[in-house]
SERO-4910 file (N, C-alpha, C, O; in steps of 0.05 Angstrom, whole numbers):
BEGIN
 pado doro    nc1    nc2    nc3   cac1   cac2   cac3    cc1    cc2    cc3    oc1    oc2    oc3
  Unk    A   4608    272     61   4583    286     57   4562    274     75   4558    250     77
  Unk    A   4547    294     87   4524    276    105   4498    270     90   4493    274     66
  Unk    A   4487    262    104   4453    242     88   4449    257     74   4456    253     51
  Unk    A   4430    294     84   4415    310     74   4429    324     50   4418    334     31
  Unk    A   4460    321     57   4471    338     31   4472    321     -2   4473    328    -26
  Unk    A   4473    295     13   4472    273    -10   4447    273    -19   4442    269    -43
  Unk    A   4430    276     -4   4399    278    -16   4391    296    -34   4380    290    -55
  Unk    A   4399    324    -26   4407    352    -31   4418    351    -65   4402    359    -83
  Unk    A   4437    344    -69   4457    347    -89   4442    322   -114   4447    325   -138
  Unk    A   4421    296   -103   4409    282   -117   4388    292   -127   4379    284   -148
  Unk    A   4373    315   -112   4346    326   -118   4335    312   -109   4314    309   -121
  Unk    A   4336    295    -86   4314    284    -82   4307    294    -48   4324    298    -31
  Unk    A   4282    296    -43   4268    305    -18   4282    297      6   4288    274     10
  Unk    A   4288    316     21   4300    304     55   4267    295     65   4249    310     72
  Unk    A   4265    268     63   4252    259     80   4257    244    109   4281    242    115
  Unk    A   4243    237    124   4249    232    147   4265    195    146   4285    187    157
  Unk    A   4249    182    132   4251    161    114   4273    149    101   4280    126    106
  Unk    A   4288    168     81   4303    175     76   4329    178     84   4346    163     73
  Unk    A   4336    194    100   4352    193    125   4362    179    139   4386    176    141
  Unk    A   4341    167    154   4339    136    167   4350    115    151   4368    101    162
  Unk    A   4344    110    126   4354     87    101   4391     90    106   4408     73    111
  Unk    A   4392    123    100   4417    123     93   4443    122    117   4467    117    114
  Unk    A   4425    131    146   4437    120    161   4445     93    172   4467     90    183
  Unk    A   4432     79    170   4421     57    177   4447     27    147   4457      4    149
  Unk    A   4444     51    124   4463     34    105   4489     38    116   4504     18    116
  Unk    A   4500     68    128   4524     76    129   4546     61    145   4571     59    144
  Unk    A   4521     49    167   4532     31    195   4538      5    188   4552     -9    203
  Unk    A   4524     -5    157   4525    -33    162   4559    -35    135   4561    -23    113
  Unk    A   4573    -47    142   4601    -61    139   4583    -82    104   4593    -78     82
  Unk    A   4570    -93    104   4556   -101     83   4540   -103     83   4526    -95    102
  Unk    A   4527   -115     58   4499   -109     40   4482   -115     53   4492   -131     68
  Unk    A   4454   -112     59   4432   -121     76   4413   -120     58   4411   -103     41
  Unk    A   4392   -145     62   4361   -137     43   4349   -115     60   4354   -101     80
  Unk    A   4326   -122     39   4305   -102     48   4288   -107     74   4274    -91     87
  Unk    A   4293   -132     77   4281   -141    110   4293   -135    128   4282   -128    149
  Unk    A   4313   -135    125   4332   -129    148   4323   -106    148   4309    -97    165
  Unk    A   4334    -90    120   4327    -58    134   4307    -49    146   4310    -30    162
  Unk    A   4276    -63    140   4250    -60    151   4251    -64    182   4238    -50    197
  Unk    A   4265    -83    189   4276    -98    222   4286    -65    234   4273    -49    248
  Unk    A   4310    -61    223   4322    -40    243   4320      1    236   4334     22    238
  Unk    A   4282    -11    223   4278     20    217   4251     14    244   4239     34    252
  Unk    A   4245    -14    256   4242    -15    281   4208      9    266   4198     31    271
  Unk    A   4202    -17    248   4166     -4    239   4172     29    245   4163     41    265
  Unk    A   4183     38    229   4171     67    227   4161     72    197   4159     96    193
  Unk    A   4155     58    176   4145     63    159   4145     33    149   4161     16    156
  Unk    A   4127     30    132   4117      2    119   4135     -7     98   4151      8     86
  Unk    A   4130    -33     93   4151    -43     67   4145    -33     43   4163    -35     25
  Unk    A   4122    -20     37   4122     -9     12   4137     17     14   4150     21     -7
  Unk    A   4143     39     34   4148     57     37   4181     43     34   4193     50     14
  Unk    A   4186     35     43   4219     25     42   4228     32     22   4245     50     16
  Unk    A   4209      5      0   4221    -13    -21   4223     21    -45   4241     26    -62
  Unk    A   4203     34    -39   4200     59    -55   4230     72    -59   4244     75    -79
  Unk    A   4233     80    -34   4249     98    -23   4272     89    -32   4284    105    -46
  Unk    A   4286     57    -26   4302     49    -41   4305     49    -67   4328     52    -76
  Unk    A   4286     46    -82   4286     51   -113   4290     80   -116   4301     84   -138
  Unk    A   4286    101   -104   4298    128   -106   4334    133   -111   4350    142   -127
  Unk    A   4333    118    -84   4362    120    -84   4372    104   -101   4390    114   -114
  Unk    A   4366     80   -107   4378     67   -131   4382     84   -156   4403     87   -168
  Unk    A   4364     92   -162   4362    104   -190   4380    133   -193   4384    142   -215
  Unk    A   4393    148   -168   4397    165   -170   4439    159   -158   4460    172   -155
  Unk    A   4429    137   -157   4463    116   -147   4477    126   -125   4501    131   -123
  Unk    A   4459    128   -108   4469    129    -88   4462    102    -65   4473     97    -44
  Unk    A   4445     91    -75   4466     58    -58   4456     42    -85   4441     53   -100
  Unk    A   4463     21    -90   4465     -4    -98   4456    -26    -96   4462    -40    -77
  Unk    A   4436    -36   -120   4427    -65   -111   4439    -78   -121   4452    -73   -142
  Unk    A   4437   -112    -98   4467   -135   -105   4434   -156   -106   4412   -160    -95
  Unk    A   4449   -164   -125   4428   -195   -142   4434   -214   -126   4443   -232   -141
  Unk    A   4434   -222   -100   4451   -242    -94   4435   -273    -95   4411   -271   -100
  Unk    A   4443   -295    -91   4428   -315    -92   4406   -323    -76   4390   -341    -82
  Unk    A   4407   -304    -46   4390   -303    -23   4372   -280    -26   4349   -287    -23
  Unk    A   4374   -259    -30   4357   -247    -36   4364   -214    -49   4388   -210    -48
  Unk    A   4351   -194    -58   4365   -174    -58   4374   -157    -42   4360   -149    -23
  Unk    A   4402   -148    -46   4412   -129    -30   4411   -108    -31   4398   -101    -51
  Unk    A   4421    -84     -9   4428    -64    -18   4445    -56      2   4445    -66     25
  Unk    A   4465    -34     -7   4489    -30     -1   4492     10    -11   4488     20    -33
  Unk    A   4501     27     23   4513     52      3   4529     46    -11   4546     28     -8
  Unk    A   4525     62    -34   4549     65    -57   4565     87    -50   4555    108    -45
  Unk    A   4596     84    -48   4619     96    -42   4638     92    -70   4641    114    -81
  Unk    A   4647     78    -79   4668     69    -99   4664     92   -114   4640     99   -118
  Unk    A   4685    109   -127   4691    120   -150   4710    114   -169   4730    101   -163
  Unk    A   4706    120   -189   4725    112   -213   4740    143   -213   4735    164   -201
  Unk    A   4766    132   -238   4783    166   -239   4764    192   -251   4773    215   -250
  Unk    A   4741    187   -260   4715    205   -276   4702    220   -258   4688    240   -265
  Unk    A   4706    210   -230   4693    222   -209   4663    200   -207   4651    200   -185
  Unk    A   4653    184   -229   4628    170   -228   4632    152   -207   4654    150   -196
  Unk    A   4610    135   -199   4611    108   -185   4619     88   -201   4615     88   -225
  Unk    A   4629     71   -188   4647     41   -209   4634     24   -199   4627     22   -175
  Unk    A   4629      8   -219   4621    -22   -214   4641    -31   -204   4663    -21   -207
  Unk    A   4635    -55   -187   4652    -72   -173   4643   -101   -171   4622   -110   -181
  Unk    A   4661   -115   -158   4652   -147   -159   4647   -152   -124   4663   -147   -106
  Unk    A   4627   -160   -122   4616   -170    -92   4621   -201    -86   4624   -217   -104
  Unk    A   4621   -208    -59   4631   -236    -71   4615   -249    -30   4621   -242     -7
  Unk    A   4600   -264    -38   4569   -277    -18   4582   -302    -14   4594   -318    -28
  Unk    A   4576   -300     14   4591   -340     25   4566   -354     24   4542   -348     27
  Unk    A   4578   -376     19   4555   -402     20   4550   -411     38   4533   -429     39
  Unk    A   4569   -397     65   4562   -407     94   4542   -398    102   4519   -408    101
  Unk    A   4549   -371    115   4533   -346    127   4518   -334    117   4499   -327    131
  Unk    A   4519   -325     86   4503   -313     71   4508   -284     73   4490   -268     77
  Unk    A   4523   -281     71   4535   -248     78   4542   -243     56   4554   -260     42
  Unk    A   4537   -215     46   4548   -207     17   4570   -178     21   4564   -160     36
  Unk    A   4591   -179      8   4602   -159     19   4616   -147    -13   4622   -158    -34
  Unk    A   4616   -125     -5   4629   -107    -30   4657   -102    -33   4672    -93    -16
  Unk    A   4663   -111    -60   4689   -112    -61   4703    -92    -83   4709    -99   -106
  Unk    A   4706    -67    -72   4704    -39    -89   4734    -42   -102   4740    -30   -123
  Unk    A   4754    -59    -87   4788    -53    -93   4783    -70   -124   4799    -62   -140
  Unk    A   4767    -91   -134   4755   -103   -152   4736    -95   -169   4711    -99   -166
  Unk    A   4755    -78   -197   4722    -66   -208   4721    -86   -235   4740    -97   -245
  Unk    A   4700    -86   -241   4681    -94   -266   4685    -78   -297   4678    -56   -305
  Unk    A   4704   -107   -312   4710    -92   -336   4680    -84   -355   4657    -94   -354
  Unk    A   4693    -62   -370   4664    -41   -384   4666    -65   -414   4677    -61   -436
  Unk    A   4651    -85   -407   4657   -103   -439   4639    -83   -463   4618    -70   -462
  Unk    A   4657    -87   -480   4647    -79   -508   4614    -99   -523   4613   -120   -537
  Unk    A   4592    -79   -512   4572   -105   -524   4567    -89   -554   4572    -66   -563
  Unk    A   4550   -116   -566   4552   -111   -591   4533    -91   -601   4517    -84   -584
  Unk    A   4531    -81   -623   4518    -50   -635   4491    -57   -626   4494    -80   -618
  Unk    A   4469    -51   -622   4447    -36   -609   4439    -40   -584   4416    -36   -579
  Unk    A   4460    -51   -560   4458    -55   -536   4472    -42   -521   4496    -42   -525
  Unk    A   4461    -26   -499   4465     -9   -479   4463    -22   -453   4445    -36   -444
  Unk    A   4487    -14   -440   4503    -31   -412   4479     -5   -393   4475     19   -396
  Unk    A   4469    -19   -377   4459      3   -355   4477     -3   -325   4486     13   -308
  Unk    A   4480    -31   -327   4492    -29   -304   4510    -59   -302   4500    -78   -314
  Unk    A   4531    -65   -291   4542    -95   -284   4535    -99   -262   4529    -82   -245
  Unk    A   4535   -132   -261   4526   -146   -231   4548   -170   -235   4545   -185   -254
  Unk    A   4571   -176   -218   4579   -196   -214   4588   -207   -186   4603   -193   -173
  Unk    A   4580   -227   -178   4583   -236   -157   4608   -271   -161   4612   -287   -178
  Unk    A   4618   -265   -127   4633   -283   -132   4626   -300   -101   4627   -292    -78
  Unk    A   4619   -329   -115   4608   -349    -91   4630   -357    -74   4652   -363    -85
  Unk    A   4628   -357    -52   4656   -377    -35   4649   -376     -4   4628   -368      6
  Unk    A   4671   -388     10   4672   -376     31   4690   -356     44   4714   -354     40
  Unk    A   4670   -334     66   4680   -316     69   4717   -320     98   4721   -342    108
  Unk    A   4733   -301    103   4744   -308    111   4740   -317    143   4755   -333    154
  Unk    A   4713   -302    155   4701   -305    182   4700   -340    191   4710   -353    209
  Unk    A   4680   -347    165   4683   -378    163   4693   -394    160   4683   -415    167
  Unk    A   4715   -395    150   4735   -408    147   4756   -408    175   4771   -427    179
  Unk    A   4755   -382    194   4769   -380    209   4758   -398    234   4770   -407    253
  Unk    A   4726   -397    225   4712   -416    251   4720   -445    251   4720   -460    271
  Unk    A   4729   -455    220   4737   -474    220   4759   -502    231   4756   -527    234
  Unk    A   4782   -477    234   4807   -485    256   4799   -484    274   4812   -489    294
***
C-alpha cells in the first residue's frame, strides 16, 4: 500500500508532511528519533510540526514509538498478527552503536493484567550487542 492510501484508509489528511514522514520511515531498515527525522526532512517543517504529525500516526498505528534508553523512536509499523491487527513485538538496542531495530519474528505475550487494568500497548526492549558490532570486533 503506498503513503496516501495508508493515510487514506486512516482518515487522516494527505499532507505534504505526512508523506515525507512516511517516506522517509519506509527507507530506514530501523528505528530513528525524532531528530534524525527533523535532519533528513532537510527543514521543511519545524519540530513541532514533526513531533505532531508523528503523534497522528502513532495513534492511528501506523508507525510506532520505541522507549529506548537513548531516546524515542519511531519506526513504520508493518507486523501483523493472524487478526489482521498490528502485533507487538520485542525490539532489541545495542549498547555499542545505539541502533534500535525491530524484531517483528518476536512478538510480545498479551499478559493477563489484573481486573480494572487495560493493556494499551507493550514496550519491550532487549539490551545487547548488535551483530554489526560484534563483527567489528574480529
Amino acid at each position: 500500500m503506498d503513503h496516501k492510501e495508508i493515510l487514506k484508509s486512516s482518515k487522516l489528511s494527505l499532507t505534504s508532511h505526512r508523506i515525507e514522514l512516511l517516506s522517509i520511515l519506509s527507507n530506514c531498515k530501523q528505528a530513528i528519533s525524532e531528530k534524525e527525522l527533523e535532519y533528513l526532512m532537510n527543514g521543511s517543517c519545524n519540530r513541532t510540526t514533526v513531533y505532531r504529525n508523528l503523534n497522528s500516526l502513532v495513534e492511528k498505528k501506523i508507525v510506532h514509538r520505541i522507549l529506548s534508553a537513548e531516546a524515542v523512536k519511531y519506526k513504520l509499523a508493518s507486523g501483523k498478527n493472524k487478526d489482521g491487527k498490528k502485533s507487538d513485538h520485542v525490539h532489541f538496542e545495542c549498547r555499542r552503536c545505539n541502533t534500535t531495530f525491530c524484531m517483528e519474528e518476536l512478538s510480545v505475550d498479551d499478559y493477563k493484567l489484573p481486573e480494572g487494568f487495560t493493556k494499551l500497548e507493550n514496550q519491550f526492549i532487549i539490551f545487547g550487542i548488535c551483530k554489526n558490532c560484534l563483527n567489528e570486533q574480529d
